[in-house]
N, C-alpha and C positions, 0 to 999 in steps of 0.2 A: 511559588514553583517556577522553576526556569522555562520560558517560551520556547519551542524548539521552531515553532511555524505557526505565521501569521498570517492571512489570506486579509486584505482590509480592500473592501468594496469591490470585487472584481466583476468585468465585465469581459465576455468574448464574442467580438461580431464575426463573422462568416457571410461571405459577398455569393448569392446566390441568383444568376439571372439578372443580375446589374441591382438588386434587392439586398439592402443588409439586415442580415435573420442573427437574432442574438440568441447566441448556446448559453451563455452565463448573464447572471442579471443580478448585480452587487450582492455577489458572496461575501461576507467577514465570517472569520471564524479564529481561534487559536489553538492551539494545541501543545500541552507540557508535558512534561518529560517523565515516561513511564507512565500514559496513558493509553489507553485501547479505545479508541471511539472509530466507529462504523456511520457511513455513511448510507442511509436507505433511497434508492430511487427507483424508479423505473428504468427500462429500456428507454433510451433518447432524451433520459432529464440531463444530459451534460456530466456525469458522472466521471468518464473518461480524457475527456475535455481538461476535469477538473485537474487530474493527476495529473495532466502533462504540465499541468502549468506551473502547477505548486512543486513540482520538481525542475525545473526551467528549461522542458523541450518546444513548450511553448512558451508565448509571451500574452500578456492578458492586454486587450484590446484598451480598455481602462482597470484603474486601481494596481495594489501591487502588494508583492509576495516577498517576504522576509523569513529568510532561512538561516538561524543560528543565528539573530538577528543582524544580519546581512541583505540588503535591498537588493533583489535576483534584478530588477528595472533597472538601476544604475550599474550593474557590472556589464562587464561586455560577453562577446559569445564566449570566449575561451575562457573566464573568469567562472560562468557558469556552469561549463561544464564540470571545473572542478568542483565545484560545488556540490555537485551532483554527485560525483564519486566519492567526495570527501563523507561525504554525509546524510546520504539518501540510500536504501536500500528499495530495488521494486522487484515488486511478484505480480506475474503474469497469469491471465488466466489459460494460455496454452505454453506455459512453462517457458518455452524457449533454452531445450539445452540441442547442447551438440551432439549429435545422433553417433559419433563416432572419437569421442572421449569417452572417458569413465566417471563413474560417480565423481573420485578424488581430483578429477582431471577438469569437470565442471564447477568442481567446488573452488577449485585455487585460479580459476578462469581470473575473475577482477584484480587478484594482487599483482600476478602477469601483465596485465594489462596497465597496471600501473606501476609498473617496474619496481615489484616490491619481492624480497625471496620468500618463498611458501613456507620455508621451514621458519622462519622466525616465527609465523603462526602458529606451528604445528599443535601446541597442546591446546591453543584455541578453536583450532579446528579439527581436531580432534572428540573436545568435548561437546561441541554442536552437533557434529553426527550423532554421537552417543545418547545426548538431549532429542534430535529430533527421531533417534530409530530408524538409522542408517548405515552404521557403523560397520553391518556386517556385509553390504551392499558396496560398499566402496571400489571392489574393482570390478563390478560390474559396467553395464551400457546403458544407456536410457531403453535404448528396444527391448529389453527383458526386462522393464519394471513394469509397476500398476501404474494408475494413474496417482496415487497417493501417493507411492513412492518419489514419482515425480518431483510431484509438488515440495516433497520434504527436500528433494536435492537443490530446486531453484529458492526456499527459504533459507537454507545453508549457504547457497550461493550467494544469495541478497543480504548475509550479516556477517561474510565472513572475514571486510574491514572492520566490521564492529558502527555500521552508521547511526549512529541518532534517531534518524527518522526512516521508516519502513512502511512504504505504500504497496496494498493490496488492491489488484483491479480485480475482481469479482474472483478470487482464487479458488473458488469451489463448483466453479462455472463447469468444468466437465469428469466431475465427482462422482463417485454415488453417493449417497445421503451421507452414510455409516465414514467412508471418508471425507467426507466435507466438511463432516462436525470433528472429526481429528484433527484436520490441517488448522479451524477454528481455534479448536484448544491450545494446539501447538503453539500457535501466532499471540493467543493470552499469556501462556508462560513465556516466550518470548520478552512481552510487554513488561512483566514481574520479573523474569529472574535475572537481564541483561539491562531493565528499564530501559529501552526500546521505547519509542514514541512511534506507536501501530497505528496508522490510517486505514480501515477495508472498507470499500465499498463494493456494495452489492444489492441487486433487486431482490433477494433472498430475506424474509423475515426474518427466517431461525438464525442466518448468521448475522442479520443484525442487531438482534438480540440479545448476543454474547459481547458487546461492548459495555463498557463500562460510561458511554453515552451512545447517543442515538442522534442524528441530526436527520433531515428529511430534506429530499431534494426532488422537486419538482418542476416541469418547466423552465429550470437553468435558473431556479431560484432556491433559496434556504428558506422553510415557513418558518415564518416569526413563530417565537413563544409554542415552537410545538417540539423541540427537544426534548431526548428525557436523559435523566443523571442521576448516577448512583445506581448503575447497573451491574452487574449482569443481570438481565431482566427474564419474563416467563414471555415467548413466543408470544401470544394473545394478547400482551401489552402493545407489540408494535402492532397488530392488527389491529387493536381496538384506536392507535393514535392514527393506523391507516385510514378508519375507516371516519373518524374525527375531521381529517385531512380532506376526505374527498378523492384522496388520491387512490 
């Protein structure tokens, strides 16, 4: 299987009080293409830390991060950023759209941005609203949607170059239950029907669950030998490795 992203030994210090406090503490992991793996942590395991870096807004203290096997360490800052847009899709846990565009208007935001014409996507983006249960929302505003709604326009928004790799920072963070396990689903078919390389991480059980692995992050570290594969699994499985863990 093709590697879309390789995370090999990372480490993130943060200088606190003339004290260096380490957020990450040699992360490896890899991830292929058209896989759905969730990442479980707590509040303050480095979780968020992690996505900046494996997307290259941050840079990792030690170790190093290859994207489309591409070393993010050896490019410069403006090499990374393309990078980033080339090939990276992220979903926020407070969405971040513009309160005063529209649906269609948030969606074609990244081609704009990268001086690309909308129509040439159109039947691409077209069929991702339709996919995510949008379609008839398009000229609306974010201030008359759900929070579900939302979420469905900033996943639109984050695939609508078509990237590789699609990072989730807790996106069901201000859900209600009944949408949070949608926006989940969504994000699988995602992973399947575009083979999308899905990242989510969340302190949420039930959405880490729905991965097709399970990694566990603690203390800015990855426990050995406590992954699980060949998911989608039953909620009570990640409790029981929760509770294995000590975590």
């Amino acid at each position: 299987m093709t590697v879309v992203l390789a995370a090999k030994d990372i480490y993130r210090f943060f200088t606190v009080d003339g004290a260096k406090v380490p957020v990450l503490r040699g992360v490896s992991f890899a991830l292929e293409k058209g896989n759905f793996t969730t990442i479980m942590g707590p509040s303050g395991s480095g979780k968020s830390t992690l996505l900046n870096i494996l997307c290259g807004l941050d840079q990792p203290s030690v170790g190093e991060i290859e994207l489309m096997g591409e070393s993010l360490a050896k490019a410069s800052e403006s090499r990374r950023t393309t990078l980033r847009r080339l090939h990276v899709g992220y979903i926020f846990q407070l969405f971040n759209l513009s309160p005063d565009m529209t649906v269609w208007e948030n969606v074609i935001l990244p081609l704009l941005i990268a001086g690309e014409r909308p129509e040439a996507h159109e039947q691409h983006m077209n069929e991702l609203l339709d996919a995510l249960g949008i379609a008839k929302i398009r000229d609306r505003q974010p201030g008359g949607l759900s929070g579900g709604e939302m979420q469905r326009v900033s996943i639109a928004r984050s695939l609508v170059r078509r990237p590789p790799l699609l990072l989730a920072d807790e996106p069901t963070g201000n859900l209600s239950s009944k949408a949070g396990e949608e926006i989940v689903a969504m994000l699988k078919d995602v992973a399947t029907r575009y083979q999308t390389t899905v990242l989510l991480v969340t302190h949420n059980p039930r959405d880490a669950a729905a991965g097709d692995r399970v990694l566990f992050l603690h203390d800015g570290a990855l426990r050995q030998n406590s992954e699980l594969t060949g998911g989608p699994f039953d909620v009570a499985d990640v409790f029981h490795r929760l509770q294995e863990l000590g975590i």
